[in-house]
C-alpha positions as CSV (number, residue, x, y, z in Angstrom):
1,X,0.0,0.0,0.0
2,X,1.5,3.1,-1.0
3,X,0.3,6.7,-0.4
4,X,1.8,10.0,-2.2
5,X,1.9,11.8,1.1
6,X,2.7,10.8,5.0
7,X,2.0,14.2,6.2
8,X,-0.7,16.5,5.7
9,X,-2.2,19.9,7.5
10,X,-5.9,20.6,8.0
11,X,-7.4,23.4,9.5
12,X,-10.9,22.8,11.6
13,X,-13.9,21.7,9.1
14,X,-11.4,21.1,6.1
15,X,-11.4,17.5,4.0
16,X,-8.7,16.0,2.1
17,X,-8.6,13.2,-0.1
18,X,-5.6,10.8,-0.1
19,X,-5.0,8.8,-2.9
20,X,-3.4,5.1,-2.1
21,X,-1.9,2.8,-4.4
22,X,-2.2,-1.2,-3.6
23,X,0.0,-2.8,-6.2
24,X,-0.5,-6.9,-5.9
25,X,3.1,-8.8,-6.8
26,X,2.9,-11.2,-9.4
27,X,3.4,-13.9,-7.3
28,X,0.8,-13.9,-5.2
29,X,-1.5,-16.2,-4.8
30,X,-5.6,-16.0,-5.3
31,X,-7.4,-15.0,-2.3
32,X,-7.9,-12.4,-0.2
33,X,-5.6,-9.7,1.6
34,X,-6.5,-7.2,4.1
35,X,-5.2,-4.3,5.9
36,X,-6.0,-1.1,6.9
37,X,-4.7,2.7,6.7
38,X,-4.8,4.8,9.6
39,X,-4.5,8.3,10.0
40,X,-3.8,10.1,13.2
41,X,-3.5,13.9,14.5
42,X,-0.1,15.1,15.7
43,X,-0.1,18.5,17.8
44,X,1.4,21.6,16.6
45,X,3.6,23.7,18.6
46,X,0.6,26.1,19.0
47,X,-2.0,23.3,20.4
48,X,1.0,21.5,22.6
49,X,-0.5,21.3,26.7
50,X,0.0,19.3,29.5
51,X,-2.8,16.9,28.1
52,X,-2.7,16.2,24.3
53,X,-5.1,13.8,22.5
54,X,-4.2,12.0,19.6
55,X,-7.6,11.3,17.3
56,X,-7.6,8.1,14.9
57,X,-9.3,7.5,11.7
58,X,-9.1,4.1,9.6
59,X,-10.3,2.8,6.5
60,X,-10.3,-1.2,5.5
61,X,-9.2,-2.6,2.7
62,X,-10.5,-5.7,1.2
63,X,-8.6,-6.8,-1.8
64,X,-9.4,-10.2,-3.9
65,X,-6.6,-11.2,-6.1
66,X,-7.9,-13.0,-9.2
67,X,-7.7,-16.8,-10.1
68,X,-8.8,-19.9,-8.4
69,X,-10.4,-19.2,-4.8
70,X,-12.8,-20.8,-2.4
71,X,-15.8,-19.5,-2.5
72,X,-17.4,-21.7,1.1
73,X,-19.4,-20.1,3.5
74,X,-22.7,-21.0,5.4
75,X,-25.2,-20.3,8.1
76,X,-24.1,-22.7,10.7
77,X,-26.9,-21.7,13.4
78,X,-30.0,-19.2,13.9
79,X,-31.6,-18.3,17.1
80,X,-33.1,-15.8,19.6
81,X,-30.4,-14.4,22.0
82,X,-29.0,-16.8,24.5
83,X,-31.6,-19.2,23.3
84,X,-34.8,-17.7,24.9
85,X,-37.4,-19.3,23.3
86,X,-40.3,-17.6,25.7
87,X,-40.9,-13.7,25.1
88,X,-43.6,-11.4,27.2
89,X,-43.1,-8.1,24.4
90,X,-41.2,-7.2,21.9
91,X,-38.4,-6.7,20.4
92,X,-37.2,-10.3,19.6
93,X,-33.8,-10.3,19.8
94,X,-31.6,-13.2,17.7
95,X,-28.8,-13.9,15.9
96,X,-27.7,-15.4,12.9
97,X,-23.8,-17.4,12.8
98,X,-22.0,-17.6,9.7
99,X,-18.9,-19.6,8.9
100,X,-16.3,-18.5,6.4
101,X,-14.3,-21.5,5.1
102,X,-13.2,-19.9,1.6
103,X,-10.0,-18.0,0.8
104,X,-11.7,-14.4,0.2
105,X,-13.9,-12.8,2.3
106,X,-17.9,-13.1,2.2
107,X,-20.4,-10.6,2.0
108,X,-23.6,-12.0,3.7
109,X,-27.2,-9.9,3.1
110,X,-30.7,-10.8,3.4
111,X,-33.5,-11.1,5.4
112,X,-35.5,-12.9,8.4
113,X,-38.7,-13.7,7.7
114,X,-41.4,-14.3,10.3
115,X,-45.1,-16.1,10.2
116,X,-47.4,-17.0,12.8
117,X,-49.1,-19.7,14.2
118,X,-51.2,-19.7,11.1
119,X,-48.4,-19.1,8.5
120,X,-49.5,-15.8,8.1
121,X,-46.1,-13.6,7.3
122,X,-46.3,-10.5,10.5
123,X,-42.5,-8.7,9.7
124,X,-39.6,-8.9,7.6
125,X,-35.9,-7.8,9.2
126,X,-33.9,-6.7,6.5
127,X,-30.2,-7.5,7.0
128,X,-27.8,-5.1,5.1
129,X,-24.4,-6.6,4.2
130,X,-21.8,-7.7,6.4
131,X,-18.3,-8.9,5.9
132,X,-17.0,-12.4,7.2
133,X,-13.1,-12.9,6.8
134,X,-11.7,-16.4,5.8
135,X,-11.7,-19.0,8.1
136,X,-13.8,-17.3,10.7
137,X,-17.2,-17.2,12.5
138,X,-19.2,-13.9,12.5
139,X,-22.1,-12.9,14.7
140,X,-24.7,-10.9,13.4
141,X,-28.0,-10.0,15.6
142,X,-31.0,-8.4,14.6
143,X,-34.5,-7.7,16.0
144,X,-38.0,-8.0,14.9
145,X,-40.4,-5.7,17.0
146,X,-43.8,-6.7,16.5
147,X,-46.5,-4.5,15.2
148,X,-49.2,-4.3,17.3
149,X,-49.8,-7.1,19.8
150,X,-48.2,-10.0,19.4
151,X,-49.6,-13.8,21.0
152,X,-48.2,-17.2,19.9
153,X,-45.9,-19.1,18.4
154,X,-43.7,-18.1,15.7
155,X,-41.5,-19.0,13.3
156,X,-38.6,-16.3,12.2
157,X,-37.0,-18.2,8.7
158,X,-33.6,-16.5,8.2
159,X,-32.5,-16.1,4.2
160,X,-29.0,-15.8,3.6
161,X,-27.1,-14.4,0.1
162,X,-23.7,-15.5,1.3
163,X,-22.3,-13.1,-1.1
164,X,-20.9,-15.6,-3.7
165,X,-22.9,-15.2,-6.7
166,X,-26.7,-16.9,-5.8
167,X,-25.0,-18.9,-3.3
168,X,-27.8,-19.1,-0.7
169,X,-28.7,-20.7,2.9
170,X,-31.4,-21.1,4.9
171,X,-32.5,-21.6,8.9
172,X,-35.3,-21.8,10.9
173,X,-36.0,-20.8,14.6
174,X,-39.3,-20.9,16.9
175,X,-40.4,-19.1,19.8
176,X,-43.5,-17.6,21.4
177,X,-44.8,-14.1,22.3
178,X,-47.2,-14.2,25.6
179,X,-48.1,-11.0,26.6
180,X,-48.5,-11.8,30.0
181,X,-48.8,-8.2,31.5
182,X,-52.1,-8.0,29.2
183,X,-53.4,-11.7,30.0
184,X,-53.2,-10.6,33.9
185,X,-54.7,-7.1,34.0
């Protein structure tokens, strides 16, 4: 990673843009490489004190070098939060566990569906993209908050893009919404 300048000044409410260069040797090998770039303040003569903060800013890099990767992820388990399968309100908390076993990173999106008792579809938890990192786990939670009151079982049906072309997976969880604050009173 290369950068035309190490050293910059900037007054208050002033941007800058920094071009950087990643140049990939010819030998490497297909997959991914990350890193980062950081940038952080230095005081001037006319800000030095006693106490000086130093502010840090990063930006990620995710570089996939061409040729023959693994592309080998999956949803390896769905559930509510610490496995709670009984809920007086909302929100429902839960979280969905996917496993990178490729050799570039995987960009995971979708959605949780859920039904009720009848199979009637009550919400849809949209899950922007996330980034998993080969061979590793990543957490991801979300929260459906019922509309209006919610009684009964129901089933939340998490649809995962892994973020490999239409490479898919699917789960299933259960759990049930008694109101019991509302049943009492």
């Amino acid at each position: 990673i290369k950068m035309n300048t190490s050293e910059f000044d900037l007054e208050n409410a002033q941007r800058i843009t920094i071009p950087v260069t990643i140049s990939v040797p010819a030998s490497a090998e297909p997959g991914g490489r990350y890193g980062a770039v950081l940038v952080s303040t230095k005081a001037t003569d006319a800000s030095k004190s006693a106490a000086n903060v130093v502010s840090r800013i990063g930006t990620l890099f995710y570089v996939r070098i061409k040729g023959d990767v693994i592309e080998k992820a999956s949803v390896t388990d769905f559930k509510t939060v610490d496995g709670k399968k009984l809920f007086s309100k909302g929100p429902v908390p839960m979280q969905i566990l996917v496993k990178n076993e490729g050799s570039v990173h995987s960009t995971p999106s979708g959605r949780i569906e859920i039904t009720n008792m009848t199979g009637k579809m009550v919400g849809v938890v949209k899950l922007d993209p996330w980034f998993v990192l080969p061979a590793s786990l990543k957490v991801r939670e979300a929260s459906w908050e019922p509309t209006g009151l919610a009684f009964g079982k129901y089933t939340a049906k998490a649809i995962i893009d892994l973020g490999y072309g239409d490479k898919t997976d699917t789960k299933t969880t259960t759990f049930w919404v008694i109101p019991w604050g509302s049943i009492l009173t």
